[in-house]
C-alpha positions in Angstrom: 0.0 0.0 0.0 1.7 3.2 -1.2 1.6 6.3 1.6 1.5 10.0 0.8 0.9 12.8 3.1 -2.0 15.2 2.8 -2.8 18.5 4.2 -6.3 18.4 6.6 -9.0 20.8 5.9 -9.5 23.8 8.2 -12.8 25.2 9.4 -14.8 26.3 12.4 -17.5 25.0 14.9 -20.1 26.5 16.4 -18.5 28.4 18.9 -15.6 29.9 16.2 -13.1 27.4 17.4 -10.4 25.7 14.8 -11.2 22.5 13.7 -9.4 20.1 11.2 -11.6 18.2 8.9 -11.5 15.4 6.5 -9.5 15.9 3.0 -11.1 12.8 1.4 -13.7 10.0 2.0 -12.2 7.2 3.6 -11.3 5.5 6.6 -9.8 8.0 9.5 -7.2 6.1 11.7 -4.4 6.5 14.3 -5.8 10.1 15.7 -3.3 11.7 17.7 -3.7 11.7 21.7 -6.1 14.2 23.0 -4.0 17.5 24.6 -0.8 16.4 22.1 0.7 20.0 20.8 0.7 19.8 17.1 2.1 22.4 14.2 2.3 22.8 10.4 3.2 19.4 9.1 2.3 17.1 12.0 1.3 14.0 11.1 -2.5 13.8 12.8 -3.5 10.1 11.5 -4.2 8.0 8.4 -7.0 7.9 6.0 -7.0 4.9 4.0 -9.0 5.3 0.5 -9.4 1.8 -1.0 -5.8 0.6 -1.6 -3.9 4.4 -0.8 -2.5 5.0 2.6 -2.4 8.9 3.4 -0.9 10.4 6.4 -2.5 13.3 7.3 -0.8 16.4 8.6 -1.6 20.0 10.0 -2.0 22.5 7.6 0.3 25.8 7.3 -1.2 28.5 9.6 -2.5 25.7 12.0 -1.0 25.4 16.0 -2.5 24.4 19.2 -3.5 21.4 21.1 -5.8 18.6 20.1 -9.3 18.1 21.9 -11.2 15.2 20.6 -14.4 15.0 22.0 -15.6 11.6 23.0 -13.8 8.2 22.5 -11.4 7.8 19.6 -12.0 4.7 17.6 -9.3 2.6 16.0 -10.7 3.4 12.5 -13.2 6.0 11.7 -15.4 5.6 8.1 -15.3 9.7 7.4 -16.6 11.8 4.6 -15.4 14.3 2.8 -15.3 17.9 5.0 -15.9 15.8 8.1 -14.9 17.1 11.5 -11.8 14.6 12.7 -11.2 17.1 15.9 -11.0 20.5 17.1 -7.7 22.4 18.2 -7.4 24.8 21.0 -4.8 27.4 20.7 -1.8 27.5 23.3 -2.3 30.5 25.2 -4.8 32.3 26.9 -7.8 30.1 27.9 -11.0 31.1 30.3 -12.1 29.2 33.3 -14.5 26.3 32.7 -18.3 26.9 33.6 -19.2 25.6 37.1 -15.4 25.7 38.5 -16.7 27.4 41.9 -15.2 25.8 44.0 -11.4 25.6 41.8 -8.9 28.4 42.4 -10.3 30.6 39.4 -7.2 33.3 38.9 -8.1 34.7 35.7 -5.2 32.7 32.9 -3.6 35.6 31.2 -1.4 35.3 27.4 1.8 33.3 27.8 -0.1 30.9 30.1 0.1 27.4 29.1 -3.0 24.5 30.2 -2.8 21.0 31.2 -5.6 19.6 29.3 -8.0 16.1 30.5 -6.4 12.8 28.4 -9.5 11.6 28.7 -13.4 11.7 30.1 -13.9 10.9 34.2 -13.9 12.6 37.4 -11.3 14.7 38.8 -9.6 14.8 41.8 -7.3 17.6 43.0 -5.7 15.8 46.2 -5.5 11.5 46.7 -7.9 11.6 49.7 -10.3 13.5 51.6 -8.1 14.5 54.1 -5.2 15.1 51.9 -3.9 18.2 51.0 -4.3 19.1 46.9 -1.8 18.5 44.4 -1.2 21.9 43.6 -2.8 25.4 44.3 -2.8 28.6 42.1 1.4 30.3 43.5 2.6 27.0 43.5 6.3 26.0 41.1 6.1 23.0 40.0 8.5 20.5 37.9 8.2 18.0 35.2 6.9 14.8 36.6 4.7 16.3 39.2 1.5 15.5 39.5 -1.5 18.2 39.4 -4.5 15.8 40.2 -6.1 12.3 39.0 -8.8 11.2 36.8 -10.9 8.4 37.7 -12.6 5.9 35.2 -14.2 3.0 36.0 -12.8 3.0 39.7 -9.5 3.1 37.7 -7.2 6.5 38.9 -5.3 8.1 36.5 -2.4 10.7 37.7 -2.4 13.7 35.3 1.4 15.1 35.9 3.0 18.1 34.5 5.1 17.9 31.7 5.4 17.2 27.9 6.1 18.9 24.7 5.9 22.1 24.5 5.8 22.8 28.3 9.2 24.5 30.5 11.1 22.0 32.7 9.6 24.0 35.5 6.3 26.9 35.8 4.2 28.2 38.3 0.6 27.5 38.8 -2.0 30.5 37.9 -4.9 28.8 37.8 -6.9 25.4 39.0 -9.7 25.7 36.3 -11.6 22.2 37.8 -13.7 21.6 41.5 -12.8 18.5 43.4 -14.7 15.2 41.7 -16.1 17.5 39.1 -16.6 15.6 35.9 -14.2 16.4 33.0 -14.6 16.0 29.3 -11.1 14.9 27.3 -9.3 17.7 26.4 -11.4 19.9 29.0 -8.2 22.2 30.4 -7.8 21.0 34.1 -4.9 23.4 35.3 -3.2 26.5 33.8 0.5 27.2 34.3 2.8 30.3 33.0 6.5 29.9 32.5 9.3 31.0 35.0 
């Protein structure tokens, strides 16, 4: 099976946000992990057409971080113009509805998130009686972790860290309550660079 690359469409949802679309009808595979950091040219997944391979890649003019809503599926029959996923852009983000009870210091440009890998409930401390993870002032270092996501009674530590992030930043916002549900990609902490 030969392999090519192809460019994804752009477009806009509902709310104005960017999304990447589908270039051709086909099958959409290997979709790149929800809060990944992509540019122009990264490859975002496969679309098989018949007996063509093509690896799909971000588009000039396209940056951010990937939020797929819902479960990704091993292969995806799409259409042509299709949604595949939506990309948030890497700076400046507002504090999710119903975060009362998070630290809810307003994220200002240059601030970077920590997005939900997946859907569950978050927690910002191991127990009841344990201090949180983190709190809006606090430095923190690659590694560290910032809270846990629960799924099916299975938890999940969410640490700081990965491409595109400094070695070390300081917390400026805690956009999530304590065992408030999360969506995957929903941003869960906000961090500016030291």
């Amino acid at each position: 099976m030969s392999e090519t690359t192809l460019p994804a469409l752009v477009g806009k949802n509902a709310t104005g946000g960017t999304v990447l679309r589908a270039p051709k009808v086909g099958l959409f595979s290997d979709p790149p992990e929800p809060g990944l950091l992509v540019e122009p040219g990264s490859a975002i997944g496969t679309m098989t057409q018949v007996s063509r391979r093509f690896v799909l890649v971000v588009p000039p003019g396209v940056s951010g971080r990937v939020v797929i809503a819902g479960r990704a599926q091993d292969a995806l029959p799409v259409e042509y113009g299709e949604t595949l996923f939506a990309i948030s852009p890497f700076e400046g983000v507002s504090p999710a509805a119903g975060a009362d009870a998070a630290d809810t210091a307003v994220p200002t440009a240059g601030t970077l998130s920590i997005l939900a890998p997946t859907d569950g409930v978050f927690y910002r401390a191991p127990s009841l009686e344990a201090k949180p993870y983190v709190a809006v002032g606090d430095r923190i270092g690659a590694g560290r972790p910032v809270g846990l996501i629960e799924v099916m009674k299975t938890f999940n530590p969410i640490a700081y860290g990965g491409a595109g992030f400094p070695d070390e930043a300081e917390i400026v916002a805690v956009l999530v309550a304590d065992a408030e549900e999360v969506r995957a990609g929903q941003a869960l902490v906000t961090v500016k660079r030291l």
